[in-house]
C-alpha positions in Angstrom: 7.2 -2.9 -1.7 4.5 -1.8 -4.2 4.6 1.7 -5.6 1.5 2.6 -7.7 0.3 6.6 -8.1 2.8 7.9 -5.5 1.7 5.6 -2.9 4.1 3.1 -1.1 2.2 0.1 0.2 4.8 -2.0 2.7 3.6 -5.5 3.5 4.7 -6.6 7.0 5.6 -10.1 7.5 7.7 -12.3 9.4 6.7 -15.6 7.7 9.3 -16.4 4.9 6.2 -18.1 2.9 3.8 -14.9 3.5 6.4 -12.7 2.6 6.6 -14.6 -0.5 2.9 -14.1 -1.5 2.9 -10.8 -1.0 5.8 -10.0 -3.5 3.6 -12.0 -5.8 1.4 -8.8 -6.6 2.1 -7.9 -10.2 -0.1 -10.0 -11.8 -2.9 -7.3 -12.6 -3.0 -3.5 -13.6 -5.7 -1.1 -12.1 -7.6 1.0 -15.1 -6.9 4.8 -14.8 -10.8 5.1 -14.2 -10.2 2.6 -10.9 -7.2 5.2 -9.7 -9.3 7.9 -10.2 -11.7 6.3 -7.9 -9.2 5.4 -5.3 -7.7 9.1 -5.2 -11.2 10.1 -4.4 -11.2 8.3 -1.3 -8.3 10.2 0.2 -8.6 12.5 3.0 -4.7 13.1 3.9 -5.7 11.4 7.0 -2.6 9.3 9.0 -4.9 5.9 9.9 -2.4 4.6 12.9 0.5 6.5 15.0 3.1 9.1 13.9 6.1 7.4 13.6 7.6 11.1 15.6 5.8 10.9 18.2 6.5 6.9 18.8 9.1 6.3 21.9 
C-alpha cells in the first residue's frame, strides 16, 4: 500500500512475485512541484463502481 498526499494507492495482485514488485516502490521521491501537478488533475471523480452499491 502506498500513501503519498492523502491518497491510498492498493496494488491488486495474486502473483506472489508481482506482488513483490509492486512493494518495491520506494525507490524515488516526487518533487512538490510534480504533486502540485498531480492534484491539478483531480476532479473528485470515482473512475470504477461504488463499492455501496456492489451486491
Amino acid at each position: 500500500m502506498v500513501y503519498t498526499n492523502e491518497v491510498v494507492t492498493i496494488p491488486k495482485s495474486v502473483t506472489p512475485e508481482r506482488i513483490e514488485l509492486n512493494a518495491d516502490v520506494f525507490d524515488f521521491e516526487l518533487s512538490e512541484e510534480e504533486m502540485k501537478e498531480i492534484d491539478s488533475l483531480n476532479q473528485d471523480q470515482r473512475m470504477g463502481p461504488d463499492p455501496d452499491e456492489l451486491n
